[in-house]
PyMOL Python script that loads the backbone (N, CA, C, O; Angstrom):
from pymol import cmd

cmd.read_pdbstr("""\
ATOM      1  N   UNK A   1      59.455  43.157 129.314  1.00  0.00           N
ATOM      2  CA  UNK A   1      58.928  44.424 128.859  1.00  0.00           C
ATOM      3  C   UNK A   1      58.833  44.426 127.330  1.00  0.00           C
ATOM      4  O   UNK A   1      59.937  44.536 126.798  1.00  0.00           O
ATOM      5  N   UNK A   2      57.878  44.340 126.554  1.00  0.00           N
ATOM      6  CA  UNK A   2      57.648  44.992 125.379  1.00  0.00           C
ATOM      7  C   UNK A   2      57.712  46.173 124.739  1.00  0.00           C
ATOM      8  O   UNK A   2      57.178  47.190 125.179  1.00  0.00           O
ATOM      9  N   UNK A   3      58.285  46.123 123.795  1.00  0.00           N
ATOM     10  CA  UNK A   3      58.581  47.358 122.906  1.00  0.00           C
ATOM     11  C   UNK A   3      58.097  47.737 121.681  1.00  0.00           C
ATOM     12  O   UNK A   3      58.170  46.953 120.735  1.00  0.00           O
ATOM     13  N   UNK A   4      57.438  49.221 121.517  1.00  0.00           N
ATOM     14  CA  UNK A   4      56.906  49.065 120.174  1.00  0.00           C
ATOM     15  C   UNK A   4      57.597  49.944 119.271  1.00  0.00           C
ATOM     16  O   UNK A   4      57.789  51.090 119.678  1.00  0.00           O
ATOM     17  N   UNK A   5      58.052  49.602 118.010  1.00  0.00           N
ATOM     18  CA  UNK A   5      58.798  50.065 117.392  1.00  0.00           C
ATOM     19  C   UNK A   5      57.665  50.903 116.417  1.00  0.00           C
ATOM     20  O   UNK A   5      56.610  50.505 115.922  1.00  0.00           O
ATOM     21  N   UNK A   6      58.297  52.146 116.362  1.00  0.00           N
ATOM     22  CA  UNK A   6      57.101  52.975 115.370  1.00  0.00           C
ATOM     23  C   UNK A   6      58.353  53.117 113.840  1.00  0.00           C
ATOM     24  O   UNK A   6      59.545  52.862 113.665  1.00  0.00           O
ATOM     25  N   UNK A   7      57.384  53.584 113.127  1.00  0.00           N
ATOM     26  CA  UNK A   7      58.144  53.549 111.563  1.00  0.00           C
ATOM     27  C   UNK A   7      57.622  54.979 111.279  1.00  0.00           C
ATOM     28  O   UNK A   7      56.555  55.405 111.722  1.00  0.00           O
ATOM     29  N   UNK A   8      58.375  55.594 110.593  1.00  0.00           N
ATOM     30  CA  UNK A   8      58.065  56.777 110.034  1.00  0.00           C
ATOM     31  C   UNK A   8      57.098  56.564 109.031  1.00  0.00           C
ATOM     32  O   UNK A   8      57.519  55.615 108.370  1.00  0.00           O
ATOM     33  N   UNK A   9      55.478  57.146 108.339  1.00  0.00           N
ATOM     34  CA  UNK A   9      55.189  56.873 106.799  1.00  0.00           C
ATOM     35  C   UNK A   9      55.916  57.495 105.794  1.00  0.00           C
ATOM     36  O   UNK A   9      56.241  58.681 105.767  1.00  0.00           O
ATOM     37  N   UNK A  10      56.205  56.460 104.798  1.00  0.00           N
ATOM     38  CA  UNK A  10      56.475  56.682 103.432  1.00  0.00           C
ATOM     39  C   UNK A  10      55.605  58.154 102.886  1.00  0.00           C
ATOM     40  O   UNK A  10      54.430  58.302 103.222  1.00  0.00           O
ATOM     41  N   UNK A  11      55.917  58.612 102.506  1.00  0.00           N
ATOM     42  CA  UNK A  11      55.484  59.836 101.245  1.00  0.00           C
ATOM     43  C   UNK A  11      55.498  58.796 100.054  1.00  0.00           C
ATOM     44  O   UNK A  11      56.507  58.349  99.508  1.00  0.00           O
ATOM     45  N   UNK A  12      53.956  58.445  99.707  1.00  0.00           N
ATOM     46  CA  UNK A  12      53.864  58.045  98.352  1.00  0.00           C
ATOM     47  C   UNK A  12      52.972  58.909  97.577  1.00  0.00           C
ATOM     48  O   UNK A  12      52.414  59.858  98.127  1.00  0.00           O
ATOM     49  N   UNK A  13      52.810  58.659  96.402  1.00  0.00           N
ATOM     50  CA  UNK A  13      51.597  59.042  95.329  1.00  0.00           C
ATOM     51  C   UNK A  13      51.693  58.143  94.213  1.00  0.00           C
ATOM     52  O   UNK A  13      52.564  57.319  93.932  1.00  0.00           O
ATOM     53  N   UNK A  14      50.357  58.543  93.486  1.00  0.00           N
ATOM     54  CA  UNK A  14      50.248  57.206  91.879  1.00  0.00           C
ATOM     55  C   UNK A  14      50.879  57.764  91.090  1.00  0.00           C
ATOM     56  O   UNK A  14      50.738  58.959  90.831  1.00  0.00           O
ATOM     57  N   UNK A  15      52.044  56.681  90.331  1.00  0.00           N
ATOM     58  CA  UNK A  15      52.625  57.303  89.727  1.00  0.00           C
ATOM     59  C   UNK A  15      51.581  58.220  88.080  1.00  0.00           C
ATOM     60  O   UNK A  15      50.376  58.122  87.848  1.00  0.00           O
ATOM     61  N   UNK A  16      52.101  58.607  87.683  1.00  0.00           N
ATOM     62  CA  UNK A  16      51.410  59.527  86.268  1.00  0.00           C
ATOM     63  C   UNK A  16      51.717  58.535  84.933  1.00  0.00           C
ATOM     64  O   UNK A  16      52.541  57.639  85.115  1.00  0.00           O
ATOM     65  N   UNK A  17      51.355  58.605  84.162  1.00  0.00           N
ATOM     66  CA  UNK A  17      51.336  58.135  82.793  1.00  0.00           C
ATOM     67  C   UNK A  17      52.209  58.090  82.224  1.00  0.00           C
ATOM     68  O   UNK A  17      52.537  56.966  81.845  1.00  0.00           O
ATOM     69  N   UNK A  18      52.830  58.927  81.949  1.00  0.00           N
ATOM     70  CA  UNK A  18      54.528  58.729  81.558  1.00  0.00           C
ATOM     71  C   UNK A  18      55.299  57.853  82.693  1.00  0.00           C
ATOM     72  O   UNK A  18      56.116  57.031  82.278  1.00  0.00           O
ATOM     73  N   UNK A  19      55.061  57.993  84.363  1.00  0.00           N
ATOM     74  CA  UNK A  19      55.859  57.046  84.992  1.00  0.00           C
ATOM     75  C   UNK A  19      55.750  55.842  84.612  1.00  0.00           C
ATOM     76  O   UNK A  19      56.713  55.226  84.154  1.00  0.00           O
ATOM     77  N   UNK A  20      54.261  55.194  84.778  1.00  0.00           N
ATOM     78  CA  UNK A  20      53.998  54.236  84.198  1.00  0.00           C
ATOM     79  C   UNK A  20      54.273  53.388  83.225  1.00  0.00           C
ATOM     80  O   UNK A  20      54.211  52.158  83.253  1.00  0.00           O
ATOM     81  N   UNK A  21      54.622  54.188  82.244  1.00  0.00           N
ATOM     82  CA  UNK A  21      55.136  53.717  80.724  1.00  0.00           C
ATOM     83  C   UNK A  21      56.310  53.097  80.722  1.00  0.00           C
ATOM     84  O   UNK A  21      56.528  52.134  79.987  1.00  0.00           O
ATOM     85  N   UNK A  22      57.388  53.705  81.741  1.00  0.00           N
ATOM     86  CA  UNK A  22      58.339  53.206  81.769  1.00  0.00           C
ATOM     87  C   UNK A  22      58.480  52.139  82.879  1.00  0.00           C
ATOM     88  O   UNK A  22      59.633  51.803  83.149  1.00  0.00           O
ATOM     89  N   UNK A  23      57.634  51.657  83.446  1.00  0.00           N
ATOM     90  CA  UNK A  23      57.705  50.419  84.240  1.00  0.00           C
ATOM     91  C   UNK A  23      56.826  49.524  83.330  1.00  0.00           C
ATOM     92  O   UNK A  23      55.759  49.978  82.918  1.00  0.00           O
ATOM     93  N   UNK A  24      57.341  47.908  82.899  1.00  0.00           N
ATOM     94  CA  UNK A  24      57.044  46.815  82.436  1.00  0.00           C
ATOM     95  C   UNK A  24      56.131  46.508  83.384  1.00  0.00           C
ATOM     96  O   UNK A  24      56.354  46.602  84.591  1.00  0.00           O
ATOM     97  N   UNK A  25      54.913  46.073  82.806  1.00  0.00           N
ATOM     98  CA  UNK A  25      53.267  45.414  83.150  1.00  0.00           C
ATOM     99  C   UNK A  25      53.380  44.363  83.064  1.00  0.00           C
ATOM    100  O   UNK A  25      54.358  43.738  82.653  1.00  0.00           O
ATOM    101  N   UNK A  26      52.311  43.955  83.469  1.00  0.00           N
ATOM    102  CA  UNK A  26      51.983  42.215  83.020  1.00  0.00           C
ATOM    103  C   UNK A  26      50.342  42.456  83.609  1.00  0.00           C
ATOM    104  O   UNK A  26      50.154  43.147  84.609  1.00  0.00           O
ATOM    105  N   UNK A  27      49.021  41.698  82.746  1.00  0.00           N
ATOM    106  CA  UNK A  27      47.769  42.409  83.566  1.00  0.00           C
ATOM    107  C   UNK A  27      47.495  41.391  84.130  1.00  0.00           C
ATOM    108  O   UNK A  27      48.138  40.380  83.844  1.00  0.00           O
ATOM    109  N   UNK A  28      46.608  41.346  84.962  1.00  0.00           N
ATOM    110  CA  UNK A  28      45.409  40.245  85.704  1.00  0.00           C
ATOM    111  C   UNK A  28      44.316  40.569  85.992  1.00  0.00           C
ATOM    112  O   UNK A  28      43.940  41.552  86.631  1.00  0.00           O
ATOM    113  N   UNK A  29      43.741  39.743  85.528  1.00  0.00           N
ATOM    114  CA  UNK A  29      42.265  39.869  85.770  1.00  0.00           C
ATOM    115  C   UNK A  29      41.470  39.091  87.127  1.00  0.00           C
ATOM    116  O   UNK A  29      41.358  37.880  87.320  1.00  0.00           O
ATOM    117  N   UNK A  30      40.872  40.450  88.142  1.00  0.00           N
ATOM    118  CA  UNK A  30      40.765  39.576  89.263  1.00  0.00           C
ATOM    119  C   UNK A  30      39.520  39.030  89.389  1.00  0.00           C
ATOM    120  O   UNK A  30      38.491  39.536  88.941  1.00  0.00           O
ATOM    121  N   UNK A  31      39.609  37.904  90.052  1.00  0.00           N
ATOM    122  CA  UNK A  31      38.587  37.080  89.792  1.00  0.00           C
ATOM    123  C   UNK A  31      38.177  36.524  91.791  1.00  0.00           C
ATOM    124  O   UNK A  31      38.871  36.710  92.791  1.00  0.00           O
ATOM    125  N   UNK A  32      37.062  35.966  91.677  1.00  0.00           N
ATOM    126  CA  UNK A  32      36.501  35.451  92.867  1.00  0.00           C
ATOM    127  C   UNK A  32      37.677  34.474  93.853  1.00  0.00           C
ATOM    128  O   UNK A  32      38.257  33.625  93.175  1.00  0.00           O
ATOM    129  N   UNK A  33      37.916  34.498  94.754  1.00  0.00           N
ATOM    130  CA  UNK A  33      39.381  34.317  95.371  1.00  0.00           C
ATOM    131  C   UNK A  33      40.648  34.592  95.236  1.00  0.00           C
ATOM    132  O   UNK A  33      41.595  33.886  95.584  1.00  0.00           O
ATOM    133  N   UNK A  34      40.666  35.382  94.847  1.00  0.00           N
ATOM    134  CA  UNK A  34      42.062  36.394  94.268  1.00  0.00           C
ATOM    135  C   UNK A  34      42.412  37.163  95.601  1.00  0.00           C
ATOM    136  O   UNK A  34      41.582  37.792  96.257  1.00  0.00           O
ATOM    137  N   UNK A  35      43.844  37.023  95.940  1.00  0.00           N
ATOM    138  CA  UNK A  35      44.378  38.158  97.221  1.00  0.00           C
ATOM    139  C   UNK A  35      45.684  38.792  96.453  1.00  0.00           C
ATOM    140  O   UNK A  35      46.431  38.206  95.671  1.00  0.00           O
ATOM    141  N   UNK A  36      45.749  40.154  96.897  1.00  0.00           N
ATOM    142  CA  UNK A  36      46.976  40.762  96.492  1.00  0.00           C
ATOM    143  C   UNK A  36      48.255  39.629  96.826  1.00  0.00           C
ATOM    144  O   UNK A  36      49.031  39.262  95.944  1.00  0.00           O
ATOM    145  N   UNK A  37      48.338  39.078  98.460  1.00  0.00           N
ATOM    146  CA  UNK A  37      49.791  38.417  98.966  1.00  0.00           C
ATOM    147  C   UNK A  37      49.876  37.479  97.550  1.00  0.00           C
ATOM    148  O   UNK A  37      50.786  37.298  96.741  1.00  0.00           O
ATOM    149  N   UNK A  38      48.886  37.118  97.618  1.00  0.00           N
ATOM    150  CA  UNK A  38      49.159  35.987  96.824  1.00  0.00           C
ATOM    151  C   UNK A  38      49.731  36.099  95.375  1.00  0.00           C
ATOM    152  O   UNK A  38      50.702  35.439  95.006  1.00  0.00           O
ATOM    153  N   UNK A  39      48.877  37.223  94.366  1.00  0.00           N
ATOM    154  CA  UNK A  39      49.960  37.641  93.558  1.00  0.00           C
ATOM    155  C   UNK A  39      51.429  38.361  93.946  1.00  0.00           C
ATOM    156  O   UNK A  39      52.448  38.243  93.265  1.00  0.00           O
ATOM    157  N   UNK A  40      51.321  39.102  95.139  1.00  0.00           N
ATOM    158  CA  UNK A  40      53.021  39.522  95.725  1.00  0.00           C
ATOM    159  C   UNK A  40      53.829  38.352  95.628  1.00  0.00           C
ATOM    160  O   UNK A  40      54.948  38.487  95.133  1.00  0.00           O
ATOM    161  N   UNK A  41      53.433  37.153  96.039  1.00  0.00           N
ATOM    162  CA  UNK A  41      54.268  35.949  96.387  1.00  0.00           C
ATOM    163  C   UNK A  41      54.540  35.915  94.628  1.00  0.00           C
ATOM    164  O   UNK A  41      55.509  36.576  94.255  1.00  0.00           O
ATOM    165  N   UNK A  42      53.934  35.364  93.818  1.00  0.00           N
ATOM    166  CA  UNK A  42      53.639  34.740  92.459  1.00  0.00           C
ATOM    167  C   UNK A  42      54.456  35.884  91.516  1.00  0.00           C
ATOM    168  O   UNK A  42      55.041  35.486  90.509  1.00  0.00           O
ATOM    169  N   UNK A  43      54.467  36.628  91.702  1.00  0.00           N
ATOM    170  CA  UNK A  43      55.554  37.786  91.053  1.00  0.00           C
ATOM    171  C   UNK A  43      57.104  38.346  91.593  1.00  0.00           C
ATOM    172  O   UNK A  43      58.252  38.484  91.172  1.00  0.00           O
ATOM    173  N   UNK A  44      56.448  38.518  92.579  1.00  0.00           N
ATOM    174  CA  UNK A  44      58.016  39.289  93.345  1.00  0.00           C
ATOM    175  C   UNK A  44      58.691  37.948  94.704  1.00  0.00           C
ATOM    176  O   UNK A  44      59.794  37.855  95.243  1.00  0.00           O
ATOM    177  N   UNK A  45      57.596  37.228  94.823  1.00  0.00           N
ATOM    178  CA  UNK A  45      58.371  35.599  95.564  1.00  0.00           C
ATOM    179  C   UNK A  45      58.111  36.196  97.172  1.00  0.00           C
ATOM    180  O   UNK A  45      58.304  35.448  98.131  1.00  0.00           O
ATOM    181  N   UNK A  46      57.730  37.384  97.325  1.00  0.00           N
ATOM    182  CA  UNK A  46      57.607  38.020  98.728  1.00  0.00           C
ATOM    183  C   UNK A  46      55.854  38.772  98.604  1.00  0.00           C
ATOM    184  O   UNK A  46      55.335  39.496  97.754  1.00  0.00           O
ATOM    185  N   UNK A  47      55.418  38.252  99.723  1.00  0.00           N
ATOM    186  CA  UNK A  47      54.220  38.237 100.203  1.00  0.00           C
ATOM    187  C   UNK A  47      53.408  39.694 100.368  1.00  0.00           C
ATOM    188  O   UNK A  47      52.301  40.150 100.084  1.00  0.00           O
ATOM    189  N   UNK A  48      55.195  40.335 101.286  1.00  0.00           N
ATOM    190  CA  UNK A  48      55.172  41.688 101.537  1.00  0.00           C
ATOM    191  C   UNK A  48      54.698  42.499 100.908  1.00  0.00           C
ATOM    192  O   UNK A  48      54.037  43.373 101.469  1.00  0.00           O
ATOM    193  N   UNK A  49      54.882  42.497  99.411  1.00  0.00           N
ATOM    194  CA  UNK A  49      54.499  43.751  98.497  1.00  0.00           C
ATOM    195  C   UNK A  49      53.257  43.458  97.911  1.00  0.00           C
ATOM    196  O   UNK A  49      53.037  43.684  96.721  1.00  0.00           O
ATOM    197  N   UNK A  50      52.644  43.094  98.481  1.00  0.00           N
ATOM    198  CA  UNK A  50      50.984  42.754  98.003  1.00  0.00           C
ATOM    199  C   UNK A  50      50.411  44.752  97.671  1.00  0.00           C
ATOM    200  O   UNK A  50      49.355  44.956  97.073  1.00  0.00           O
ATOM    201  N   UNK A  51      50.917  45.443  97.954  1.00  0.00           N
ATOM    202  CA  UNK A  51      50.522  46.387  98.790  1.00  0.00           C
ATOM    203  C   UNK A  51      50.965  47.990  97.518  1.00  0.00           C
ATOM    204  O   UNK A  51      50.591  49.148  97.337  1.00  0.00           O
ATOM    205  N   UNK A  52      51.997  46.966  96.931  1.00  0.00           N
ATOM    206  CA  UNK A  52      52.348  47.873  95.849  1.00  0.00           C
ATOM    207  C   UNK A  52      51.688  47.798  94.605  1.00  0.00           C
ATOM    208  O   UNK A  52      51.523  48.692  93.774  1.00  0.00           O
ATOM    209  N   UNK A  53      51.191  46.147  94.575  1.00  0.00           N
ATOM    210  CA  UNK A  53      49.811  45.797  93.460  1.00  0.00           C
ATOM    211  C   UNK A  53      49.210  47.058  93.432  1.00  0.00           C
ATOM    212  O   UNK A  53      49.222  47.947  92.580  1.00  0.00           O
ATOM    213  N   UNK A  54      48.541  46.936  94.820  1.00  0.00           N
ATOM    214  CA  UNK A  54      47.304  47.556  95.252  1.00  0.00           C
ATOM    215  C   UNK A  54      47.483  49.220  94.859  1.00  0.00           C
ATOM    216  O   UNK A  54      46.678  49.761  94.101  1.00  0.00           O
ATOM    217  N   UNK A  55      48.449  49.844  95.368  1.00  0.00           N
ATOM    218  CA  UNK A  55      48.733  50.944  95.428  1.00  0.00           C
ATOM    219  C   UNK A  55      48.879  51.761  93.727  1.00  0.00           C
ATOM    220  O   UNK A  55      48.562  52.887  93.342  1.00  0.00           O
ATOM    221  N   UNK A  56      49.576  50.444  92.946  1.00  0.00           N
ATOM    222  CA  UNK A  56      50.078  50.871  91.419  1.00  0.00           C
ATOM    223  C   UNK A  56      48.789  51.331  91.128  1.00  0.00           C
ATOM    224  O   UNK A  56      48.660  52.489  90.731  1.00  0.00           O
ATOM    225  N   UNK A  57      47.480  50.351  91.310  1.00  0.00           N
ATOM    226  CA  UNK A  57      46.443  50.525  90.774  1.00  0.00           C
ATOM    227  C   UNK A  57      45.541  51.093  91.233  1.00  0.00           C
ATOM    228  O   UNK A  57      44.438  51.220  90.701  1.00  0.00           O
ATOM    229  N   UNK A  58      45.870  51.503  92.252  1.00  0.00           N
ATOM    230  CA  UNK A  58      44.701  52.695  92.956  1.00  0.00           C
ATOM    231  C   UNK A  58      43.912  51.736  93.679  1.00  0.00           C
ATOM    232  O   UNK A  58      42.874  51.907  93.039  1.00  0.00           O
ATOM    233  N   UNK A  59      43.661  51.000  94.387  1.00  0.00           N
ATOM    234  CA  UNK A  59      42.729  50.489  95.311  1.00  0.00           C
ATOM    235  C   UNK A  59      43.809  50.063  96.428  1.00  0.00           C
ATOM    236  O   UNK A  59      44.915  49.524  96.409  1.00  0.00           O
ATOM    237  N   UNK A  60      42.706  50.710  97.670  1.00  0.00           N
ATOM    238  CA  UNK A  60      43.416  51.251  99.280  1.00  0.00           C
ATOM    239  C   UNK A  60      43.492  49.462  99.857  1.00  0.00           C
ATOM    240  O   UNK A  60      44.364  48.869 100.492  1.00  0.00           O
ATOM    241  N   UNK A  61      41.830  48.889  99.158  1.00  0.00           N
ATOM    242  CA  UNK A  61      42.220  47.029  99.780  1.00  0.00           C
ATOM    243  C   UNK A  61      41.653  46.427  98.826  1.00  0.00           C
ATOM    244  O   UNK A  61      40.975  46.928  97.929  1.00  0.00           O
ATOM    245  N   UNK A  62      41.937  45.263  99.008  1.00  0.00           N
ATOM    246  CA  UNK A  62      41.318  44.164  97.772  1.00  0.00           C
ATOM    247  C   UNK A  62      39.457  44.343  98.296  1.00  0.00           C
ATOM    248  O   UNK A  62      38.867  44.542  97.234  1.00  0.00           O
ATOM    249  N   UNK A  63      38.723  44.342  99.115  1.00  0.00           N
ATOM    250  CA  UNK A  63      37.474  45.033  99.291  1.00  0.00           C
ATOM    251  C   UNK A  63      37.056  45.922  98.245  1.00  0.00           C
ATOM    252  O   UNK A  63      35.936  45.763  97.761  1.00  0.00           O
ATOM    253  N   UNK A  64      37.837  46.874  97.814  1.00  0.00           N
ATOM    254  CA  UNK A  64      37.758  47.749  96.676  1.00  0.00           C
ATOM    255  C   UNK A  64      38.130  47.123  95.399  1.00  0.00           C
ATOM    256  O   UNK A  64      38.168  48.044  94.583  1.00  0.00           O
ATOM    257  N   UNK A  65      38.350  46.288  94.964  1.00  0.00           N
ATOM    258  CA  UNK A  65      38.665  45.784  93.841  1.00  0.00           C
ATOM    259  C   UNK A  65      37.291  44.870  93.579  1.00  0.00           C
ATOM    260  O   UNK A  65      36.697  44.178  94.406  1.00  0.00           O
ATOM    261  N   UNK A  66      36.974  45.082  92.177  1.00  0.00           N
ATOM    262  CA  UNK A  66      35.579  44.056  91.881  1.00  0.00           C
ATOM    263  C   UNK A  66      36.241  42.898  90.983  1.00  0.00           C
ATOM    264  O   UNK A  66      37.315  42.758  90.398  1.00  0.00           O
ATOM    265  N   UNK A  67      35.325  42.303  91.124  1.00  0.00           N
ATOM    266  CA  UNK A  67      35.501  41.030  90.244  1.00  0.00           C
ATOM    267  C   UNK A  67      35.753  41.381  88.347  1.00  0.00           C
ATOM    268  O   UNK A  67      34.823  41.948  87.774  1.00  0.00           O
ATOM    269  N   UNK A  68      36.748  41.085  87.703  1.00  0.00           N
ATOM    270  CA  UNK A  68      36.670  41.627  86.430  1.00  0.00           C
ATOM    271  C   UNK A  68      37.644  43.068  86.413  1.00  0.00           C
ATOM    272  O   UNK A  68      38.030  43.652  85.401  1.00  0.00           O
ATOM    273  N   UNK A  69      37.844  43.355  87.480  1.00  0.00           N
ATOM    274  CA  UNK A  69      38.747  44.533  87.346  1.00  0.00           C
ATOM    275  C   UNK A  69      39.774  44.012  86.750  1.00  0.00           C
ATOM    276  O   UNK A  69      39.978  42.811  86.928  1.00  0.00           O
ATOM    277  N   UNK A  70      40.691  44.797  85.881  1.00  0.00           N
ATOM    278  CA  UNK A  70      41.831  44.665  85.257  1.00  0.00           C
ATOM    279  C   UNK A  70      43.178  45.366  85.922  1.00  0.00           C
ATOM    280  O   UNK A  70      43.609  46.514  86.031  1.00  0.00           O
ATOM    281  N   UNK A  71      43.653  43.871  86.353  1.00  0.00           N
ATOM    282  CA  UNK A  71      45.361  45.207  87.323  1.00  0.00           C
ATOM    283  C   UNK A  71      46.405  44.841  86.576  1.00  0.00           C
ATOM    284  O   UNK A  71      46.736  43.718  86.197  1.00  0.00           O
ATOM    285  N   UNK A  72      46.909  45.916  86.391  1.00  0.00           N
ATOM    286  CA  UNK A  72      48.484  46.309  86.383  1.00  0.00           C
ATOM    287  C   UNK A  72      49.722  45.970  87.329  1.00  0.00           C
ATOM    288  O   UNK A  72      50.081  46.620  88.311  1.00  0.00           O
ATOM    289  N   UNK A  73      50.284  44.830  86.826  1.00  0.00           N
ATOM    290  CA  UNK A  73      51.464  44.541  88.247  1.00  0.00           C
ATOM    291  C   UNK A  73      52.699  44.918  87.544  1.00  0.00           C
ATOM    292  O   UNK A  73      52.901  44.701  86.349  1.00  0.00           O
ATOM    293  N   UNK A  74      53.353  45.381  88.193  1.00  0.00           N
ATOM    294  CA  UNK A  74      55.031  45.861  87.717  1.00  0.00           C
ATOM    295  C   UNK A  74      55.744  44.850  88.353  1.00  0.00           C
ATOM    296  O   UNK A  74      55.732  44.380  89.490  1.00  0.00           O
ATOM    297  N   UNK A  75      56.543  44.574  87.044  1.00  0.00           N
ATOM    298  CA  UNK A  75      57.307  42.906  87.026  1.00  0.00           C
ATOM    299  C   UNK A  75      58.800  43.502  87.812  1.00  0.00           C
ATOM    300  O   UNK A  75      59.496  42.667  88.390  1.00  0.00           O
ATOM    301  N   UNK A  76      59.199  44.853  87.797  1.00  0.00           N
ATOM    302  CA  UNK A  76      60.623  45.416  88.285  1.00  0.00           C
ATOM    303  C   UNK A  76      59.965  45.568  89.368  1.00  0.00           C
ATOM    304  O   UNK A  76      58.992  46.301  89.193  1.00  0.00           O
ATOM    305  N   UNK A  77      60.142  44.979  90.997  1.00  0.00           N
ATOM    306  CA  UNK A  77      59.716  45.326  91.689  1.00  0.00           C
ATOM    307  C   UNK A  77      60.449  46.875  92.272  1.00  0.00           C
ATOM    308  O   UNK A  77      59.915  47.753  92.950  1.00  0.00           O
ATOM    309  N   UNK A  78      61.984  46.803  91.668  1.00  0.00           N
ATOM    310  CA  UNK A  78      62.999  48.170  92.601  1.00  0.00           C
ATOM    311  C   UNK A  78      62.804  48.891  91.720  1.00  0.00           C
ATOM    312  O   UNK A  78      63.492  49.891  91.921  1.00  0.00           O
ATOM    313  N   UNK A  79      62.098  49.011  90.571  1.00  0.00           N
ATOM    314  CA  UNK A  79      61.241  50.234  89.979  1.00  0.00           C
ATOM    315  C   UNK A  79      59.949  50.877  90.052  1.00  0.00           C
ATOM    316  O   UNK A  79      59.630  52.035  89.785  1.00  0.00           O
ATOM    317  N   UNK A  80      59.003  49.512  90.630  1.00  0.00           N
ATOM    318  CA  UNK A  80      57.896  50.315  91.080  1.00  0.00           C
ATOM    319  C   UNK A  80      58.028  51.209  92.433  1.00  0.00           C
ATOM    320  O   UNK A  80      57.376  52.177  92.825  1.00  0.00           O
ATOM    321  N   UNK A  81      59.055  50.553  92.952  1.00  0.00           N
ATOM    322  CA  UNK A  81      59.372  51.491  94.510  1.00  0.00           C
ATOM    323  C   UNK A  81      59.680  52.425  94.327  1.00  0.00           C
ATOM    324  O   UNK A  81      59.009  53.283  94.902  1.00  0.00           O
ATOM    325  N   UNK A  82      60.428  52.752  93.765  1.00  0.00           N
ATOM    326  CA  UNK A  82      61.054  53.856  93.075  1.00  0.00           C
ATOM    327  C   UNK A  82      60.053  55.199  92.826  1.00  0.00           C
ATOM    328  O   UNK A  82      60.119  56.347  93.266  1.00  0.00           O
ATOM    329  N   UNK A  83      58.847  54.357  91.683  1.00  0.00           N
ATOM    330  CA  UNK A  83      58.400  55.500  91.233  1.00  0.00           C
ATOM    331  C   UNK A  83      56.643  55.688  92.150  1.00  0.00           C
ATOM    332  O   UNK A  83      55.640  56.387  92.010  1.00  0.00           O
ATOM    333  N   UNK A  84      57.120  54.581  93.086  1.00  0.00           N
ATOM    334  CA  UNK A  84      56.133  54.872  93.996  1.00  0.00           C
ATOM    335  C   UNK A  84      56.519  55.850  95.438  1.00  0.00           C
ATOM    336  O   UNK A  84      55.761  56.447  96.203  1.00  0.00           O
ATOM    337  N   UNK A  85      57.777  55.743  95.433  1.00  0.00           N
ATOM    338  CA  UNK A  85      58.180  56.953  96.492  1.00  0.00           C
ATOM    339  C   UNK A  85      58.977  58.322  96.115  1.00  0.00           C
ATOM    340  O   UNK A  85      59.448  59.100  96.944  1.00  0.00           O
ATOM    341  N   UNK A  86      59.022  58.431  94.995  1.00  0.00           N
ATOM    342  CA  UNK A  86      59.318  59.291  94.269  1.00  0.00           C
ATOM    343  C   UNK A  86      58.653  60.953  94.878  1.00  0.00           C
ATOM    344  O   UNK A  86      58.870  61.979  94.233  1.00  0.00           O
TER     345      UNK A  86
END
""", "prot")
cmd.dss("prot")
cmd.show_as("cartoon", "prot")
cmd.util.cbc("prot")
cmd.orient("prot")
């Protein structure tokens, strides 16, 4: 018998300008084969948080991101959580 485990959603929002300020950046510029996992892996060593890239910077999927866009990754990953569930 299979079981499906449901998860409650998170309550998030973007953080504001002052949140921001106080979380450490680093930018990237995305370019033609670029995936969020892949910077998740290359920053935070976990694949998982591809999702918080995405979220810091306002785009729902990498589909929405153009070539040349400029992102914002937060190098504290237990601070962007933070001020992403805030």
């Amino acid at each position: 018998m299979k079981v499906v485990e449901q998860y409650a959603t998170p309550k998030m929002y973007h953080p504001t300008v002052k949140e921001r300020s106080k979380i450490k950046t680093t930018q990237h510029v995305w370019k033609y084969g670029d995936r969020l996992y892949n910077l998740a892996f290359k920053f935070y060593g976990d694949q998982r948080f591809w999702w918080v890239i995405a979220w810091y910077n306002g785009y729902p999927t990498e589909a929405h991101i153009r070539k040349g866009a400029l992102l914002y990754i937060p190098l504290n990953i237990a601070k962007a959580l933070k001020v992403l569930r805030a």
